[in-house]
Every structure is written in structure tokens, then in C-alpha cells.
C-alpha positions as a Markdown table, in Angstrom:
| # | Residue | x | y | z |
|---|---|---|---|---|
| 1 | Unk | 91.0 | 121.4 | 102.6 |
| 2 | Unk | 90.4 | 123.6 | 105.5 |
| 3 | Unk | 90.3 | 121.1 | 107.8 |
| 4 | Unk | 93.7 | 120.1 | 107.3 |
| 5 | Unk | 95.9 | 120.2 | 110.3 |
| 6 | Unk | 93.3 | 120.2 | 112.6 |
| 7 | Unk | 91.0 | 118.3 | 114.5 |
| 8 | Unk | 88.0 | 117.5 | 113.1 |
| 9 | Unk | 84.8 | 116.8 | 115.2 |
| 10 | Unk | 82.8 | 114.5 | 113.4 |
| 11 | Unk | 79.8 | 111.8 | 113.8 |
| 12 | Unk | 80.5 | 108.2 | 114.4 |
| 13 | Unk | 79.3 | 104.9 | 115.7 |
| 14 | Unk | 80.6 | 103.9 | 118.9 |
| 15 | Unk | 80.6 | 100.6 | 120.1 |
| 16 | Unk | 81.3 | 101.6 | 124.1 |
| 17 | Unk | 81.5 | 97.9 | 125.1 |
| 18 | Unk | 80.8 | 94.4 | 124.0 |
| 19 | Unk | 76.9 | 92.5 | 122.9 |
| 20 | Unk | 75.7 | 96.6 | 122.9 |
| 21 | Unk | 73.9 | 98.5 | 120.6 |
| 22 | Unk | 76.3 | 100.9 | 118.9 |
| 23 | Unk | 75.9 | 104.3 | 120.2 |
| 24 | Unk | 75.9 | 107.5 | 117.8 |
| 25 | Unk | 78.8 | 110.0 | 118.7 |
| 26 | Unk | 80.5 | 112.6 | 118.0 |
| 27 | Unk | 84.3 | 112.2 | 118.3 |
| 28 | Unk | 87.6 | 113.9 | 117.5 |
| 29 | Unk | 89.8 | 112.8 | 114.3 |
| 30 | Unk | 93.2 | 113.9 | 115.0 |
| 31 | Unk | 95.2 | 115.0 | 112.2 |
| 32 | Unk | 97.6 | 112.3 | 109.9 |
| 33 | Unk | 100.7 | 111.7 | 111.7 |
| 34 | Unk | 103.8 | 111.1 | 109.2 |
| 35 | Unk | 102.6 | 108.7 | 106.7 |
| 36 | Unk | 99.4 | 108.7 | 108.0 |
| 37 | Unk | 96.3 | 109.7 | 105.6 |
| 38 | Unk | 93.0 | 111.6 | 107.0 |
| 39 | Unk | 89.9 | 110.0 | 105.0 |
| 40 | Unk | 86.5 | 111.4 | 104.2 |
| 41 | Unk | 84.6 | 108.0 | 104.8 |
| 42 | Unk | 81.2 | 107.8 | 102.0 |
| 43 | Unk | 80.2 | 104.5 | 102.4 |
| 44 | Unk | 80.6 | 101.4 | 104.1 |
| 45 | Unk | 79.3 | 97.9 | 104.0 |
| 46 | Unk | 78.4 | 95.8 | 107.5 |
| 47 | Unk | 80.7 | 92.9 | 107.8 |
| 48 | Unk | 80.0 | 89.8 | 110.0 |
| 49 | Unk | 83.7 | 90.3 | 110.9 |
| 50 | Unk | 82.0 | 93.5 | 112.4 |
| 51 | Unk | 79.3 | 91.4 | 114.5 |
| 52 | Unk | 82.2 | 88.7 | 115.5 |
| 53 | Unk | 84.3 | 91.3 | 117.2 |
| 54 | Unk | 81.2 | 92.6 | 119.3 |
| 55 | Unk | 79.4 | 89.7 | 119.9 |
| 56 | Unk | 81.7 | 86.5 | 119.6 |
| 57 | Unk | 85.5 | 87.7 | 120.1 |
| 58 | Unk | 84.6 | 90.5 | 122.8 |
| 59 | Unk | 88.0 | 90.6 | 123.9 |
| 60 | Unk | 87.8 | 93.0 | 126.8 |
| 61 | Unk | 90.8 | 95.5 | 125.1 |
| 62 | Unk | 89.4 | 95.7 | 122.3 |
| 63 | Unk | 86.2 | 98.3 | 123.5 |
| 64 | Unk | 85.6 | 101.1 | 123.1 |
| 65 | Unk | 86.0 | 101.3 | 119.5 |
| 66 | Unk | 84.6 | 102.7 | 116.1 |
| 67 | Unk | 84.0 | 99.1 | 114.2 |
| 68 | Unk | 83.8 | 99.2 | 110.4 |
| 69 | Unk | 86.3 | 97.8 | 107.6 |
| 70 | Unk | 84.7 | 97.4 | 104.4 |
| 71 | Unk | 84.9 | 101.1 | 103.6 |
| 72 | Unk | 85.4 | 103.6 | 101.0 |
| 73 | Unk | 85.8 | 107.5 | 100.9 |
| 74 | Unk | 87.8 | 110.5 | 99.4 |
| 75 | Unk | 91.4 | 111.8 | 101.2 |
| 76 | Unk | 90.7 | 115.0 | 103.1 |
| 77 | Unk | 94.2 | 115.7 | 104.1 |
| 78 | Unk | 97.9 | 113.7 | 104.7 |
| 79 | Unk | 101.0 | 114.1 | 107.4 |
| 80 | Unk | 104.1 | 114.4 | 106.3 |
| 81 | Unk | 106.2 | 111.8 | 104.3 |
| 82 | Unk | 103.1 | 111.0 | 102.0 |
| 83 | Unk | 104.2 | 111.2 | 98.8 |
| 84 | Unk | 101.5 | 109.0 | 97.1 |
| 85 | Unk | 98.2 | 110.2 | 97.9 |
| 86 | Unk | 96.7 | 113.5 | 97.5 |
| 87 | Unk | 93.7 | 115.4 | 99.2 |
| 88 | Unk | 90.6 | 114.4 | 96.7 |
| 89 | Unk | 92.0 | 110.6 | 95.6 |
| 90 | Unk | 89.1 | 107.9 | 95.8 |
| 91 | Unk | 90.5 | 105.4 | 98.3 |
| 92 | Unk | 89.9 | 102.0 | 100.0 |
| 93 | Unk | 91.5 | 101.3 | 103.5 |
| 94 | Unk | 92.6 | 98.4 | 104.2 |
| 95 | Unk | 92.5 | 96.0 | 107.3 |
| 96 | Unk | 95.4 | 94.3 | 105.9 |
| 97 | Unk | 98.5 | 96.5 | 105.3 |
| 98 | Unk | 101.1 | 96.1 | 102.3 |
| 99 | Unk | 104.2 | 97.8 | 103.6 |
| 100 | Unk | 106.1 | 96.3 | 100.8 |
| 101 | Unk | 109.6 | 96.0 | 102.8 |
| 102 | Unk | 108.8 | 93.0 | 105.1 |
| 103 | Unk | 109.8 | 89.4 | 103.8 |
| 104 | Unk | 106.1 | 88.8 | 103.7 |
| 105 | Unk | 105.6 | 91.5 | 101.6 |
| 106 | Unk | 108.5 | 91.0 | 99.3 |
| 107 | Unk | 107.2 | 87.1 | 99.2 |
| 108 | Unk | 104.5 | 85.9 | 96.1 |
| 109 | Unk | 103.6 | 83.1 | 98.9 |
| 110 | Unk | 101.6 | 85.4 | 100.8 |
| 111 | Unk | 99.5 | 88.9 | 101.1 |
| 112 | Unk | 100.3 | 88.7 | 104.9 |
| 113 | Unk | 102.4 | 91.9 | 105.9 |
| 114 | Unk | 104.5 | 92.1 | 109.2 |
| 115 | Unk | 103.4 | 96.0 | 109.9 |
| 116 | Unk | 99.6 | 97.0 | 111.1 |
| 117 | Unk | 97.3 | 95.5 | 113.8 |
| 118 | Unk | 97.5 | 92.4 | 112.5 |
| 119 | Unk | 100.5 | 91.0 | 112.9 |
| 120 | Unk | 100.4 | 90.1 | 116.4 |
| 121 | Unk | 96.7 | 92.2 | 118.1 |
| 122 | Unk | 94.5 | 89.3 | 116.0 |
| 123 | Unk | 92.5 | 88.8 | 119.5 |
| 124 | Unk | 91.7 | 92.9 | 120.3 |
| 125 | Unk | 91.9 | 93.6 | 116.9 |
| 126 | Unk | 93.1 | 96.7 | 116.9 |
| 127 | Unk | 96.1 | 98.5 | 117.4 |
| 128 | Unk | 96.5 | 100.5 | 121.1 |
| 129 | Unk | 97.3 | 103.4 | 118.9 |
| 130 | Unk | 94.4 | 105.4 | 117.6 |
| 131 | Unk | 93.5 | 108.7 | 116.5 |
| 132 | Unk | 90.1 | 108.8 | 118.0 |
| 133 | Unk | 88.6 | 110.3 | 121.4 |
| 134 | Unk | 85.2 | 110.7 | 122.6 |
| 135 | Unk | 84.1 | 112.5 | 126.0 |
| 136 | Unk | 87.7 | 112.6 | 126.8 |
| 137 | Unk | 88.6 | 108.9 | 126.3 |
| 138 | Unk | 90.4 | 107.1 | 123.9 |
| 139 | Unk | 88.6 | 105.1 | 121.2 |
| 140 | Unk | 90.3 | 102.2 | 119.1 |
| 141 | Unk | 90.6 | 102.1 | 115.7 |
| 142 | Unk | 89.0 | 98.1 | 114.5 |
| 143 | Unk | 91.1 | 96.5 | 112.2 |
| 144 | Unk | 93.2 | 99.8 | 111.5 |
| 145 | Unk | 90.3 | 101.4 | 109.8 |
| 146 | Unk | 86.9 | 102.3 | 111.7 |
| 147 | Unk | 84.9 | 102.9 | 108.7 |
| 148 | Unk | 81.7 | 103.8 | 110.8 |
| 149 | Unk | 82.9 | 107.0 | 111.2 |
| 150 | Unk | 82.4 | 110.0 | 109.1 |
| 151 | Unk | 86.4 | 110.5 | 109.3 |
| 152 | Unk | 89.1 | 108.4 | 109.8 |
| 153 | Unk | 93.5 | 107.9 | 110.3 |
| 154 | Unk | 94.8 | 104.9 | 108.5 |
| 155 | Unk | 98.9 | 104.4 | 107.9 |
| 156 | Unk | 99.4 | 105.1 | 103.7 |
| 157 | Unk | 100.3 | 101.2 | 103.4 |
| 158 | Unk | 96.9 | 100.3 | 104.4 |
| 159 | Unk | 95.1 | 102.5 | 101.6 |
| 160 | Unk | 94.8 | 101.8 | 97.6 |
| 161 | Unk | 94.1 | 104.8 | 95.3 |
| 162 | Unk | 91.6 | 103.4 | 93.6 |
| 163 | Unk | 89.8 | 104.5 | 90.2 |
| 164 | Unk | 88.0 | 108.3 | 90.5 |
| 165 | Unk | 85.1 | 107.2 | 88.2 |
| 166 | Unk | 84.6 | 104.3 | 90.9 |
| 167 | Unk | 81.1 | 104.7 | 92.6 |
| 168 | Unk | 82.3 | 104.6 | 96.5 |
| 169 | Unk | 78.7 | 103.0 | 97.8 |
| 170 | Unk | 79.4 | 99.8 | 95.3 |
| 171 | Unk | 83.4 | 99.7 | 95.2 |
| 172 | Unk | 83.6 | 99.9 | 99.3 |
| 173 | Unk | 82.7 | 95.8 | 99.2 |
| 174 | Unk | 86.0 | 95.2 | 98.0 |
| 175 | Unk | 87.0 | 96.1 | 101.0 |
| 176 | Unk | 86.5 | 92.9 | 102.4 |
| 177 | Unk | 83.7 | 90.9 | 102.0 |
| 178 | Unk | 84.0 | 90.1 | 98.0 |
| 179 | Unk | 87.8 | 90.2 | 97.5 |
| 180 | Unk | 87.8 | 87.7 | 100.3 |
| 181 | Unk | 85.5 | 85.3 | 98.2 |
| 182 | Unk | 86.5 | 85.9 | 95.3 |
| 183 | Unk | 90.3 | 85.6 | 95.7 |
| 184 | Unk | 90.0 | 82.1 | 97.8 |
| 185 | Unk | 88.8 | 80.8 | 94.7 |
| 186 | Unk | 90.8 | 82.2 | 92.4 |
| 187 | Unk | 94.0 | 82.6 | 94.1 |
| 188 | Unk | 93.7 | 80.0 | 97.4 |
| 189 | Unk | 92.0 | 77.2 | 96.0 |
| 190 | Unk | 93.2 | 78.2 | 92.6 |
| 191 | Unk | 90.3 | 76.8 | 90.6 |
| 192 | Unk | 90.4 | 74.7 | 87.3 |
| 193 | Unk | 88.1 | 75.1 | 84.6 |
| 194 | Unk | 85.9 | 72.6 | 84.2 |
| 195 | Unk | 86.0 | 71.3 | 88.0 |
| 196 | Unk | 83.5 | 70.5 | 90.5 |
| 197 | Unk | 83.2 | 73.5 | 93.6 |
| 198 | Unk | 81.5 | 73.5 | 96.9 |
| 199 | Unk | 80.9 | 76.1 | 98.6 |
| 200 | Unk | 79.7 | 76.3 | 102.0 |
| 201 | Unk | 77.6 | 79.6 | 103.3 |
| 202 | Unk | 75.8 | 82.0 | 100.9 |
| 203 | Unk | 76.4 | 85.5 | 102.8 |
| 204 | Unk | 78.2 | 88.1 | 100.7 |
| 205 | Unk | 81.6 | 86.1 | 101.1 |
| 206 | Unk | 80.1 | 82.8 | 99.7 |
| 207 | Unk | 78.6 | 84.6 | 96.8 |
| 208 | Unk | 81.7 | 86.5 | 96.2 |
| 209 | Unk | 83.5 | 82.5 | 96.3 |
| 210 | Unk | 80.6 | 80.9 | 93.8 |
| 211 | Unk | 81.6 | 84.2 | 91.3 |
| 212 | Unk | 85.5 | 83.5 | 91.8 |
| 213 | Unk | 84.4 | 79.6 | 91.1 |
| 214 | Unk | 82.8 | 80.4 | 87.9 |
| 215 | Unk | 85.3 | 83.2 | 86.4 |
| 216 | Unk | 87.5 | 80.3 | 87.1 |
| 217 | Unk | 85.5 | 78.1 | 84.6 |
| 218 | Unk | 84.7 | 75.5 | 87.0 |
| 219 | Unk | 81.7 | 73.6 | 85.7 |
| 220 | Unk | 79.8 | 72.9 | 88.5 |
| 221 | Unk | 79.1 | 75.0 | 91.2 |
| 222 | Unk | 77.3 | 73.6 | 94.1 |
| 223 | Unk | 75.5 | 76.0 | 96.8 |
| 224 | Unk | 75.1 | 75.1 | 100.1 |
| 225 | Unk | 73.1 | 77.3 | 102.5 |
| 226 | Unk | 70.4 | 76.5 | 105.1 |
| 227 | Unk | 68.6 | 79.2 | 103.8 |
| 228 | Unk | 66.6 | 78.5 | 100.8 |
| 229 | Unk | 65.8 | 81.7 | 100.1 |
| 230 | Unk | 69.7 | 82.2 | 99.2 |
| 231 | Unk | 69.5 | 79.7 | 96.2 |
| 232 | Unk | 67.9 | 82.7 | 93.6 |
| 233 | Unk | 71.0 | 84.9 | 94.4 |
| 234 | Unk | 73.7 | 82.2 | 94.1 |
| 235 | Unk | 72.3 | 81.4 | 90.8 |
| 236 | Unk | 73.2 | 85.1 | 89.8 |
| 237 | Unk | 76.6 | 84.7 | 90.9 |
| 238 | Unk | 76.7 | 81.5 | 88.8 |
| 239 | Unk | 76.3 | 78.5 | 91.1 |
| 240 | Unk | 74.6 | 75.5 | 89.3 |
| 241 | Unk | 73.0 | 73.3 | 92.3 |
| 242 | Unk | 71.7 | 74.2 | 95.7 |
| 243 | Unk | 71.6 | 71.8 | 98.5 |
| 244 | Unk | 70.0 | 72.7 | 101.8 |
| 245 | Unk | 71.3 | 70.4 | 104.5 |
| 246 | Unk | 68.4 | 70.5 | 106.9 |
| 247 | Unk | 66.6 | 68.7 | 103.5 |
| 248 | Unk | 69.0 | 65.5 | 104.3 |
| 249 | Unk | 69.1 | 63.3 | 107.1 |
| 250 | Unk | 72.7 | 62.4 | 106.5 |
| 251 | Unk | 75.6 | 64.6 | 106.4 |
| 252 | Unk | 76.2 | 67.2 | 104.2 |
| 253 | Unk | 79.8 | 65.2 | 102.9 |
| 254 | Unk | 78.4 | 61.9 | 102.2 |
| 255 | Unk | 75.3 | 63.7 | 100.0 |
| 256 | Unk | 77.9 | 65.7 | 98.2 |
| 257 | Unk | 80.3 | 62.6 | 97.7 |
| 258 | Unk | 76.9 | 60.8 | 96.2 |
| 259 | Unk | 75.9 | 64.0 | 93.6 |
| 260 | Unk | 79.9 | 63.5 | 92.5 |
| 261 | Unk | 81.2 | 60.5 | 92.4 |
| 262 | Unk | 83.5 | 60.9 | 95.5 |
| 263 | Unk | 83.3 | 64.6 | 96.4 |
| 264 | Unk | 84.3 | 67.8 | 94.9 |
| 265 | Unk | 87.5 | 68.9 | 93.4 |
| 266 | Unk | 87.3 | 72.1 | 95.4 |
| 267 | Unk | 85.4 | 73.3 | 98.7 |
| 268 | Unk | 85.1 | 76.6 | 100.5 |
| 269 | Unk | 83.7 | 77.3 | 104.3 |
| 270 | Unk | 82.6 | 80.9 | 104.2 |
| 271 | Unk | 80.6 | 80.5 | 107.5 |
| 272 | Unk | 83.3 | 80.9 | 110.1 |
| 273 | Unk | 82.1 | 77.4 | 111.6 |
| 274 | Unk | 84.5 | 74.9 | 112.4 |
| 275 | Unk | 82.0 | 72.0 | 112.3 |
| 276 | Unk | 81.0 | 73.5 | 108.7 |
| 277 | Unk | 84.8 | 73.5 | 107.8 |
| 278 | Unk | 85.0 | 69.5 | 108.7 |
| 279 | Unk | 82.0 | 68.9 | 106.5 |
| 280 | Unk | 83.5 | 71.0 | 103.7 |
| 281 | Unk | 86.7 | 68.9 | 104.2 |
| 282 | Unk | 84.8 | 65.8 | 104.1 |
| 283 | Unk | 83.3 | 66.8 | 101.2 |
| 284 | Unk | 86.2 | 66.9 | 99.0 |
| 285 | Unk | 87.3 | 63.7 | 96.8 |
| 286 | Unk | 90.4 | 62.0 | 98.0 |
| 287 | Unk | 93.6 | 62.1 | 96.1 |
| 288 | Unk | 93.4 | 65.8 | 95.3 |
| 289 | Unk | 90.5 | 67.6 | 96.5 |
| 290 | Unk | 91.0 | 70.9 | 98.3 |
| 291 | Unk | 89.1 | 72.9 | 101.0 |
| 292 | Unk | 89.8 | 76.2 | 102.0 |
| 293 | Unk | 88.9 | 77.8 | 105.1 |
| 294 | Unk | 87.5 | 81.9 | 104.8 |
| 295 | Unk | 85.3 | 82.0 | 107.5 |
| 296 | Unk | 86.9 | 84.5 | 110.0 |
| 297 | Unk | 87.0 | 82.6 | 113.8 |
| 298 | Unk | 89.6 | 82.4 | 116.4 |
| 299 | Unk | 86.9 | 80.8 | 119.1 |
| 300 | Unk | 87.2 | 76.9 | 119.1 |
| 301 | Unk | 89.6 | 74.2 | 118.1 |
| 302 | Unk | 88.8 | 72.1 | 114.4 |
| 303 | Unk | 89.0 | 68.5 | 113.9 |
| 304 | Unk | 89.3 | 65.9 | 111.2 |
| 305 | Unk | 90.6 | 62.4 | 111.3 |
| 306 | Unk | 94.2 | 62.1 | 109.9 |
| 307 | Unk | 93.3 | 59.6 | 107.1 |
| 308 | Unk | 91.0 | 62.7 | 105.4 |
| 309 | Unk | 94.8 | 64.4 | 104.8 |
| 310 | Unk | 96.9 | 61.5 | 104.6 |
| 311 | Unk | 94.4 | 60.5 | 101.5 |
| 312 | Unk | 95.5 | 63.3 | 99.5 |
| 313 | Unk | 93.3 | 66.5 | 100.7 |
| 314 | Unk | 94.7 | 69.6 | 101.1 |
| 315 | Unk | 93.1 | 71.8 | 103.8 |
| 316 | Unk | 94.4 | 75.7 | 103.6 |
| 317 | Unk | 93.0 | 78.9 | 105.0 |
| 318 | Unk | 92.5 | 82.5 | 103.1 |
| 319 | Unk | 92.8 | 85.6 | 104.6 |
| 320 | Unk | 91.5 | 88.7 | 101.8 |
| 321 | Unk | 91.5 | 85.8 | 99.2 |
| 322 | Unk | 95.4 | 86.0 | 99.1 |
| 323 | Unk | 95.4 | 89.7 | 97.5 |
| 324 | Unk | 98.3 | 91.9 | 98.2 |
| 325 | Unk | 95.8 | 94.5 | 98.9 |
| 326 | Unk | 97.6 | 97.5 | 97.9 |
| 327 | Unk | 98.3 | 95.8 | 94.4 |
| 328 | Unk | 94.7 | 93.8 | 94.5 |
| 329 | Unk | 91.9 | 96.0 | 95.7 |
| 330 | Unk | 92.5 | 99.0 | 92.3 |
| 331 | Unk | 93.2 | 96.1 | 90.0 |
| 332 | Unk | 89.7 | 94.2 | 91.3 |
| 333 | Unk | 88.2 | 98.4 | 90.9 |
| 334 | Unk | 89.1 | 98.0 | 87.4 |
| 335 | Unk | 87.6 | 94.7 | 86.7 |
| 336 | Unk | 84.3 | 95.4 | 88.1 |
| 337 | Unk | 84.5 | 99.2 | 85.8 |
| 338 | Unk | 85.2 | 96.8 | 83.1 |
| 339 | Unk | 82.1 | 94.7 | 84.4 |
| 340 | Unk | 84.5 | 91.5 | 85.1 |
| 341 | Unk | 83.7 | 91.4 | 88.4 |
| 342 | Unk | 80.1 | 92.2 | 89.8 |
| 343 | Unk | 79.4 | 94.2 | 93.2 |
| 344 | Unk | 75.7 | 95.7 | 92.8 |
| 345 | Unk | 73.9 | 92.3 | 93.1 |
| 346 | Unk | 75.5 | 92.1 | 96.5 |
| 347 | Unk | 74.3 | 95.0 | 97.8 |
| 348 | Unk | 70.4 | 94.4 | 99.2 |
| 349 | Unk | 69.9 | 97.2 | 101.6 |
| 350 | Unk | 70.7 | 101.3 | 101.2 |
| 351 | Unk | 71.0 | 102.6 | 104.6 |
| 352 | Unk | 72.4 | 105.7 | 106.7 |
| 353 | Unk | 75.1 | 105.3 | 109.4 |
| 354 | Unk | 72.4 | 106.5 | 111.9 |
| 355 | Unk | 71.1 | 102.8 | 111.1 |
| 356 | Unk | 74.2 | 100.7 | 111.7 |
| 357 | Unk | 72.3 | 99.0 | 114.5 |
| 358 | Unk | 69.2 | 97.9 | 112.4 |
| 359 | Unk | 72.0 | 96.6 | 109.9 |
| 360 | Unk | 74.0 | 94.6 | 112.2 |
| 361 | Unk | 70.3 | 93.3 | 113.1 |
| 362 | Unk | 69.9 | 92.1 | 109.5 |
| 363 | Unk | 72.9 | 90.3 | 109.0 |
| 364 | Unk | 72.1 | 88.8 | 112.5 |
| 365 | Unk | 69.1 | 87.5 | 111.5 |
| 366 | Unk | 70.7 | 86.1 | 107.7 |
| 367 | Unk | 68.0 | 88.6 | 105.9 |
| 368 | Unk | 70.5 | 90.7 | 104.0 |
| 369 | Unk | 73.6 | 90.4 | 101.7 |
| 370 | Unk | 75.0 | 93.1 | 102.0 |
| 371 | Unk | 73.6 | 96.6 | 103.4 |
| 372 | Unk | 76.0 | 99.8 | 102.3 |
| 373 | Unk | 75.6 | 102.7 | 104.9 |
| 374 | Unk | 75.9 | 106.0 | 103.6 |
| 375 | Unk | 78.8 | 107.9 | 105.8 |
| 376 | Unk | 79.0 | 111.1 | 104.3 |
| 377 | Unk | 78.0 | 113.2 | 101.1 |
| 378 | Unk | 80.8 | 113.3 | 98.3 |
């Protein structure tokens, strides 16, 4: 590439400070630094981790930055050291690294790594390093990746090579948003065929969860959103009930426990609400029902009463539905090339990056599933 070793002015969303409108910018892209990879961003789906950072977290160090983390694009150059990754690979970065040296890494407990922003920056996320500057200042990289930018750094062990037959506008959702779903079912809640699931919250995460549910075999799938319009789409995705709470005037536990005998064999908040999680806890038979927590928040304290645990529920979190994501994101490529795993159903709105803040209005507003902006052209 001709661009490589040099700086690269290019166009990209700028979010200059907190509850703003994203600003259209151009910026510099440094080159890769050893082991660093320069990436050609095509597409990249809206995330509400995207809207929590600037209009829930708003931690004061964490602005200005480029915001973004659900993307995909093509290598445009690498520093030294990389040995794995060539200009012209299809790629995915990755908000969550896989160094594979750490003990985290070298664990099967966990796809947690000890390198990256997020092993101690969860409240800016972000690291203070970046690669970024615009009108002379220095812009942060969100979650390691900054995806709403038409080029971008990211370490090597936060990028999978992926599949070059992969479409980039479809495959860019594994991201985040439906590898997060998807793996809290499969590989968090780990559920059995022929169970009953819950799952709380019908954005792009929660369909991902109902489609991890049913590939799981489980043999009813119960949808809750307060959305009705959501019901047609989880049916898609395999969910077998719907249940708008707002339709009850009892909690959302105690109509559950009455459509199962006693609850559900597994739950799943994917709302980010910690009074949701309690009612997904609550909604969970006693002896060895299990509800898992995927809704990103780090704003307020949860509560349950002891005797919900001490009954026999389990209550665990998810972070990037336990993938390694090195390992997981190609191998979840290859199941949705092989038409195992679907990603074009989530996807409701085609936009342009010079839209970002008409897309971060839909998924305000709960009238989207997903919208994919288009970064730049292959």
C-alpha cells in the first residue's frame, strides 16, 4: 500500500465531549507501532455500548474519542514484529484482546485477557495511548478499536483474520453485539436441549441470546420485551412466546413462574438494567435455574434477597459470550458462511458514517436492530 509508513488523514466521527452530537472530522492515523496493525475500516454496526459511553458512563477521561467497536475492514499496513497478518486480510478488531500468554489467556475458565484497555480503564474505556489526533489534540481510541473512523491502530492480539469471502457489512456484528448473545447462551448459561429460556430485552444482543437458546435445542424460548413490535423478529431468531410486561399487573417473575411451573431453567438480561437483572433472577426455578447477566452497566448497585441464591440459583455475568475472541470471532465467520449462525436478519438499517448521529438516534429511540454504517469502499 502506498500509504504504509505514513500518516494517513482520513474522515471520522468525533465525539468531542459527552450527551453531544458526534462531529464529522478529519483526523490523523499514525502508522502501526510494533505489533500494531493499520486497518481500512468498511463497516460498522452502532452498539448501545456506544450510546452508554456518551450518554450514561461519560467519564470525563474518556472524551474526546472516535467511538465504535463492532467493526470490520481490510489491513492497510502492519509495524514491525507482525508476523501474522498481511496488508489485504479481512479482519475483525476486537474490544477484547487474546494475548495468549496471560494466565487468563492460557485458562479455559475465561476469555478475559490481562493486556488491552480492559484490564483495568473499564470506567474511561479506553486506553491513554492512541494513535489518533485532530486539530492538534489527541483523540482516544474506545474500547481499543474506534471503528467510526475510516482508519484505525489496534494491537495484533485484538484482531482475528477472518474468512476473505466474508461480506464485511454483515460479518462486522460479530464484533460484539451477536457473539455477545449468542455465546451467553451457548457457552455462559450453557443451554440444554429441551429446556425452558428467558430472555430479557429484544435489541440485537437479545436476539442474538434467543438464536444461541435455540441452536442449543432448548424447547421453549420465551421473549420478553416492552416493545411489541419486537415479537415478529424474535420469532425469526426462534423464540416460541412473547410476553410484554407492561400487559401484566404483577411482576414479570411471578407471570413467568406461572407459564412454567416454577420458573425457567435458564434466563438472560440483555438490557443492561439492574432492576431487569432481579426480575430475570427471579424468574428462574429454584434448585437449578440460572440467570446470566449481558447487559453492559457499571452505573448502580444490584440486589436480590439471599434465599433467591441460597435456593439453588446461579446468577453469573458474560462478557463477549465467553469467546476467546481471537479463536471465536473466525470460527463464528465460518458458521454463519456455512449458514449456522444468522447475521442479515439483524441488520434493519443501511447507513453512511456521515449518519452515525441519526443511527445513535434509532437505537435511542428502540426503532432499529441493528444499523451497519458504511466506513469505506472495499
Amino acid at each position: 500500500m502506498a500509504t504504509a509508513g505514513k500518516v494517513i488523514k482520513c474522515r471520522a466521527a468525533v465525539a468531542w465531549e459527552p450527551s453531544k452530537p458526534l462531529v464529522m472530522e478529519e483526523i490523523e492515523v499514525a502508522p502501526p507501532q510494533a505489533h500494531e496493525i493499520r486497518i481500512k475500516i468498511v463497516a460498522t454496526g452502532v452498539c448501545h455500548t456506544d450510546l452508554y459511553h456518551l450518554f450514561e458512563g461519560k467519564h470525563k477521561d474518556g472524551f474526546p474519542c472516535v467511538l465504535g467497536h463492532e467493526g470490520a475492514g481490510i489491513v492497510e499496513s502492519v509495524g514491525s514484529e507482525v508476523t501474522k497478518f498481511n496488508p489485504g486480510d479481512k479482519v475483525i478488531p476486537l474490544f477484547i484482546s487474546q494475548c495468549g500468554q496471560c494466565r487468563f489467556c492460557k485458562s479455559p475458565k475465561t476469555n478475559l485477557c490481562e493486556k488491552g484497555w480492559a484490564s483495568d480503564r473499564y470506567d474511561v474505556m479506553s486506553e491513554s495511548d492512541t494513535r489518533f489526533t485532530c486539530k492538534g489534540k489527541k483523540v482516544l481510541q474506545f474500547m481499543g478499536t474506534s471503528t467510526f473512523s475510516e482508519y484505525t491502530v489496534v494491537n495484533e492480539i485484538a484482531v482475528a483474520k477472518i474468512h476473505p469471502s466474508a461480506p464485511l457489512d454483515k460479518v462486522c456484528l460479530l464484533g460484539c453485539g451477536v457473539a455477545t448473545g449468542y455465546g451467553a447462551a451457548l457457552n455462559t448459561a450453557k443451554v440444554e436441549p429441551g429446556s425452558t429460556c428467558a430472555v430479557f430485552g429484544l435489541g440485537a444482543v437479545g436476539l442474538a441470546a434467543v438464536m444461541g437458546c435455540k441452536n442449543a435445542g432448548a424447547k421453549r424460548i420465551i421473549a420478553i420485551d416492552i416493545n411489541p413490535a419486537k415479537y415478529e423478529k424474535a420469532k425469526v431468531f426462534g423464540a416460541t412466546e412473547f410476553v410484554n410486561p407492561k400487559d401484566h399487573n404483577k411482576p414479570i417473575s411471578q407471570v413467568l413462574s406461572e407459564m412454567t411451573n416454577g420458573g425457567v431453567d435458564f434466563s438472560l438480561e440483555c438490557v443492561g438494567s439492574v432492576a431487569v437483572m432481579r426480575s430475570a433472577l427471579e424468574s428462574c426455578v429454584k434448585g437449578w435455574g440460572v440467570s446470566v447477566l449481558v447487559g453492559w452497566t457499571d452505573m448502580d448497585d444490584f440486589a436480590a434477597r439471599p434465599i433467591q441464591l441460597i435456593a439453588g440459583r446461579t446468577w453469573k455475568g458474560s462478557l463477549f459470550g465467553g469467546f476467546k475472541s481471537k479463536d471465536g470471532v473466525p470460527q463464528l465467520v465460518n458458521e454463519y458462511l456455512e449458514k449456522k449462525v444468522k447475521l442479515d436478519e439483524f441488520v434493519t438499517h443501511n447507513m453512511t458514517l456521515d449518519q452515525v448521529n441519526d443511527a445513535i438516534q434509532l437505537m435511542k429511540t428502540g426503532d432499529c436492530i441493528r444499523s451497519v454504517l458504511s466506513v469505506s469502499l472495499q
